[in-house]
N, C-alpha and C positions, 0 to 999 in steps of 0.2 A: 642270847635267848634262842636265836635261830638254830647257833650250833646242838642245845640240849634236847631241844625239837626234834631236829633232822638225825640227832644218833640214838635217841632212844627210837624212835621210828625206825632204824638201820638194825639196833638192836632187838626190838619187839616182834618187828613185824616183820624185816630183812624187805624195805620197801628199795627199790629199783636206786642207785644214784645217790641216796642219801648219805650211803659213806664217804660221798667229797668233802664234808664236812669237818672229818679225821685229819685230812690235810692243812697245814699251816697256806703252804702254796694258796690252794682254794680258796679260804675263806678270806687271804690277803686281798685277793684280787678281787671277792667281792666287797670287800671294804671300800677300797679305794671307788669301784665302781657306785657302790652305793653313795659313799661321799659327796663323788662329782655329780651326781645326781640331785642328790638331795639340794646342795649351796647353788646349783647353777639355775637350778626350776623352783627351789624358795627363796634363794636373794633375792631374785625381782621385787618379790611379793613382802619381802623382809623394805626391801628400798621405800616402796609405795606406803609402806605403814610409817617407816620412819620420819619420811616426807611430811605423810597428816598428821604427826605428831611433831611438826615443826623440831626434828631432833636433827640442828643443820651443826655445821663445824664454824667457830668464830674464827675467825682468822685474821690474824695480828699485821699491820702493812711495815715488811721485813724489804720492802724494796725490792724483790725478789718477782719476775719477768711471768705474769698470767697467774701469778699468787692470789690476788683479789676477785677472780672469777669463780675461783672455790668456794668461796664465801654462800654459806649455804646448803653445800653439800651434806647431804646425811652423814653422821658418825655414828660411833656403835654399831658397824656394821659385824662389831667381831662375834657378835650374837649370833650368828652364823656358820663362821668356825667352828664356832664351841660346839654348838648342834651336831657342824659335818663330822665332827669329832666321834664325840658321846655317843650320837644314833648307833652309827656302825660296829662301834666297839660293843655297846652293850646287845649289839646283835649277833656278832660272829665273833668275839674272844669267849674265853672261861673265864667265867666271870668272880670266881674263886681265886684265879691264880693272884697272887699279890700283888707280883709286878701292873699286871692292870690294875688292880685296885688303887695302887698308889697312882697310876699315872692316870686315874678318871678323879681322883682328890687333886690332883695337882691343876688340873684343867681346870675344875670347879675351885678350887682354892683363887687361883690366879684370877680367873675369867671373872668373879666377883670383885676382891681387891681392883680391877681395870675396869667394872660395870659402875662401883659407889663414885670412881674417878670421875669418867665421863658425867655420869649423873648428878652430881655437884657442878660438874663445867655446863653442862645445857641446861639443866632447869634450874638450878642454885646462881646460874650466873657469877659464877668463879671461877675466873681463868686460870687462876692456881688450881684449882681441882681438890683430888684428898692431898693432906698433906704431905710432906716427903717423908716425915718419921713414921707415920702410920702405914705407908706403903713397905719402906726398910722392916718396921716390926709382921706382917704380913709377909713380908719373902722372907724374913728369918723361920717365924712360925715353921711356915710351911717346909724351908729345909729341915728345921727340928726333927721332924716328921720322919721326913724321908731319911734325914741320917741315922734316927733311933730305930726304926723301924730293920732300916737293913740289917745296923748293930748285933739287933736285939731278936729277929725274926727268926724261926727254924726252917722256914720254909727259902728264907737267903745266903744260900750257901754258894762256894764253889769249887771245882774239882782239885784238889792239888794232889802231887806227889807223895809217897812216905814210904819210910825204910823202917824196916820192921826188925823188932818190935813196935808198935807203937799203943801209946796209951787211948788211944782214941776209941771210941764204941760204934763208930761209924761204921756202915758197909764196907767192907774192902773189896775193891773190883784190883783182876789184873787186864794186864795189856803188855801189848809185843809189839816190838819197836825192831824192825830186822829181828836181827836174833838174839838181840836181849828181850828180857819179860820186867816190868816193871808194876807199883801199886799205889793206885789213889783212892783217897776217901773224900767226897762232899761235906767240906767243912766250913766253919765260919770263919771269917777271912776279911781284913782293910786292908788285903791287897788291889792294885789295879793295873791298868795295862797302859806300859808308856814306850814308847820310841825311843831308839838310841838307846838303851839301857839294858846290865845285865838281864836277860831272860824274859824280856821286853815285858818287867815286872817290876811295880813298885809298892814298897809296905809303906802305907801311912806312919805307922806304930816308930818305923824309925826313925823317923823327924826327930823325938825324941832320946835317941840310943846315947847320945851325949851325957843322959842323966846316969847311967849305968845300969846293973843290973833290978831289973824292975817295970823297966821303962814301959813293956807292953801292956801295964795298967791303965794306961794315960791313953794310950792310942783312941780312945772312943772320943777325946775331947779336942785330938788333932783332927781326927775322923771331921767330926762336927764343925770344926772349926772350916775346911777345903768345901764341904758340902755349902755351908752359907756363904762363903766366899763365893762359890761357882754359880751359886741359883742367884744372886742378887746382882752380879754382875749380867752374865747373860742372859736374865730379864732384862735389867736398866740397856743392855746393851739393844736389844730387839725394839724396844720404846723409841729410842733416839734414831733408829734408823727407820723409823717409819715416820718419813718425814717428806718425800715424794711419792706420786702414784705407781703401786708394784713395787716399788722397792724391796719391803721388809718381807710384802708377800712373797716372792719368787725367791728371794731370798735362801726364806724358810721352808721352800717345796725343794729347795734341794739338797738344804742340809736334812732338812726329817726324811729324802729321801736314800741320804749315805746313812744315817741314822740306822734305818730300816735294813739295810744290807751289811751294816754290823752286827746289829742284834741277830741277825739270822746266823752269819758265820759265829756268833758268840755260845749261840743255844745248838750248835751243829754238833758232837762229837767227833766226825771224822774231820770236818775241816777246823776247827778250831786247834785239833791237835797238828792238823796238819801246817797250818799257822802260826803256831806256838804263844800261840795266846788263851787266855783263861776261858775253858768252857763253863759255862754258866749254866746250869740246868731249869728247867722250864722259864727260861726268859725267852724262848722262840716266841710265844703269846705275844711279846710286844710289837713282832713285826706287823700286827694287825693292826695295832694301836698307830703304828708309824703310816701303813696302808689311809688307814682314815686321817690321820692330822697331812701327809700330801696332798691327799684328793679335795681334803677342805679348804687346803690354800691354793691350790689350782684354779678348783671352782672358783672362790671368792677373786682369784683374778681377773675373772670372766669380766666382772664388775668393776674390779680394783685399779686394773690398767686402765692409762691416761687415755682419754682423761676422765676422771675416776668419778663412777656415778654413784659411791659410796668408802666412808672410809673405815679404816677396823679400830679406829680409837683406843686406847688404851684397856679396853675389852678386851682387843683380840692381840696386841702387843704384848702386854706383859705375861698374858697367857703362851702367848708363841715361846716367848724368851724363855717361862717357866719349863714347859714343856722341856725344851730343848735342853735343856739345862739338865731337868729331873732323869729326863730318858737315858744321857751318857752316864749318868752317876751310873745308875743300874746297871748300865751294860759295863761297867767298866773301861769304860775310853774315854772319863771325863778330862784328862790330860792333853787328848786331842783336838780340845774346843779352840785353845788358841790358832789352829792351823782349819779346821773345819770352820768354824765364827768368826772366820779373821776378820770376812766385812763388820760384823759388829764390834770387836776388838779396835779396828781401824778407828771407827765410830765413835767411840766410844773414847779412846785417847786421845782423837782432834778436840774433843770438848775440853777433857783435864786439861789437857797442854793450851787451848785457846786460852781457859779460864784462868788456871796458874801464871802463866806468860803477861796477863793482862795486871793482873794484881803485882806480880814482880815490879812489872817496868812502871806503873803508877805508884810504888811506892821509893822505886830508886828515882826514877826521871821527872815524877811530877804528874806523867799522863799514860794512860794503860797504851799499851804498842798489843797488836795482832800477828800473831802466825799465818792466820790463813784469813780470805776475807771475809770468812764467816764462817761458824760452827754450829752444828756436824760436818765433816765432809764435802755432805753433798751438796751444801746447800752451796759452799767454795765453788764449785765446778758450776753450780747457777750461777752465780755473781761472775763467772768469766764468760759469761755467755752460752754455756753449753745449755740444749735443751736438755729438760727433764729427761723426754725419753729414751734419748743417747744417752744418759747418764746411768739411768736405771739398767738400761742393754748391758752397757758394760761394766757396771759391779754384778749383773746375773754371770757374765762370762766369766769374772774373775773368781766368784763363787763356784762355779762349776770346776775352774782350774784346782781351787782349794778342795774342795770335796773329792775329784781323783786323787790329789798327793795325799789326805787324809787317807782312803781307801791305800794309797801302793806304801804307809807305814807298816802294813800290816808284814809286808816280807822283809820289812828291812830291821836286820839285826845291830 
């Protein structure tokens, strides 16, 4: 809202400064800054409500070392997030451009399905919460959404190559490459951008090429099929790692921060060709959307570190995980998630593998046998004594390690 403000004021009246606003730069930084603003001087006051509304977290005795002292603690703190989210976006993005539109449905999509959770778990008094199918049909939904949408949209395009003739009615732009000259048009595309791979490029559409000639009719339903695969996993995945204080938050401020600095090389022209990865045209807008979902989980760390005077409940987890999720599809890097999300990856198959491994051996031996002494993860590393906060330090460091090697894919051919 801010941005249509300060440029038609640039434009009407040529007021002093107001053309900062033109800048993706600028208004990124005032996201972020507005964010941490907003979550760190309204959690408090978000805590204190939660408090007189008795909305504390039940906590189950897992044997697990200052577990029971939590007990109490406000949840749904991710009310907050969502806020530090939404505010800033719908201030300084174009609020037109798709790409945002979709990822302020996604946050609202998500942050709901994690609000009816909680809200069943504290006033409904049910530790199970919403149910698991309800939740699966809710992050299918919502990838629907996002995979028909990109499908189906004109305004989701991206730059490729073509030798001409071509049948296409797109813009033909050239470009010089040394001293060859080459020609691309802004087209619809289920291609994306993956490592190790010819032209660090892959088409959905030929998953199917096996079937023969034809096959790129089907591509919208392999499409469909990786997008619900990607958002329901790396939702559920963000859920289970929010399971000590900071964890899933810092977590998440550093992947939405590599997040942010793809999407900008994504919407760049010079650098993305100079990258050799798919420019994406008006997805720059998202790095603003990225600027505010950091600064919200920054902020709410404020609060969120141990020991934690509130938590983000499945409010602010499944929203995280969606987020994340939705963001890479858009930009094209969602192939990167496994090396970027590895902590939730990680997370996410000590559960399969605890639960799996348990049912095996109690149906061969008689009694369920354990891989680790407890699942998720982390919860392993408490059961051997390590403090939470160690714990949490160092999945922030190995996050960080993952997010540069995600970042130095981009030159490796």
């Amino acid at each position: 809202m801010l941005y249509y403000l300060f440029t038609w004021l640039d434009r009407e009246y040529d007021v002093p400064g107001a053309g900062v606003f033109y800048y993706i730069s600028f208004r990124t930084a005032m996201s972020i800054i507005v964010s941490l603003l907003f979550t760190t001087i309204y959690g408090n006051r978000l805590i204190k409500i939660l408090r007189a509304k008795q909305v504390g977290e039940t906590v189950r005795n897992l044997g697990l070392e200052g577990q029971m002292q939590k007990q109490g603690t406000p949840t749904m703190g991710g009310i907050i997030i969502l806020l530090g989210i939404l505010i800033p976006t719908l201030l300084f993005a174009k609020l037109e451009n798709i790409y945002v539109i979709l990822m302020i449905v996604t946050t609202v999509w998500m942050g709901t399905i994690g609000f009816i959770d909680d809200y069943i778990k504290v006033f409904k008094k049910d530790k199970e919460g919403l149910a698991g199918r309800f939740k699966i049909m809710g992050q299918v939904g919502l990838a629907l959404i996002i995979g028909w949408t990109m499908y189906f949209h004109p305004d989701i395009v991206v730059r490729q190559s073509v030798t001409l003739p071509t049948t296409n009615t797109a813009p033909l732009e050239v470009h010089q490459r040394g001293n060859e000259y080459y020609f691309t048009q802004n087209l619809k595309s289920t291609k994306t951008n993956i490592p190790f791979y010819k032209n660090n490029e892959f088409d959905y559409s030929k998953v199917l090429k096996f079937l023969g000639k034809g096959y790129e009719k089907y591509a919208l339903v392999v499409f469909l099929f990786f997008v619900i695969l990607i958002i329901t996993a790396v939702s559920n995945g963000a859920n289970i790692t929010d399971g000590i204080d900071g964890l899933a938050t810092g977590t998440s401020a550093v992947i939405g921060a590599t997040l942010g600095i793809l999407a900008y090389v994504s919407g760049n022209t010079i650098i993305s060709e100079y990258l050799n990865i798919i420019y994406i045209p008006n997805s720059g807008e998202l790095v603003i959307f990225a600027g505010a979902f950091v600064g919200a989980c920054v902020g709410f760390l404020w609060y969120n570190s141990f020991p934690a005077q509130v938590f983000m409940g499945d409010t602010g987890s499944l929203a995280i995980g969606g987020i994340i999720a939705a963001f890479a599809i858009m930009i094209r890097k969602e192939m990167l998630i496994p090396i970027l999300c590895g902590i939730f990856l990680v997370e996410n198959m000590s559960v399969i593998m605890q639960v799996s491994y348990f049912k095996y051996t109690k149906k061969k031996f008689g009694e369920g046998r354990r891989i680790f002494l407890m699942s998720p993860l982390h919860h392993h590393y408490q059961k051997k004594g390590y403090h939470e906060a160690k714990i949490v330090t160092r999945f922030w460091i190995i996050g960080i390690i993952l997010a540069v090697l995600t970042i130095v894919t981009l030159k490796l051919r």
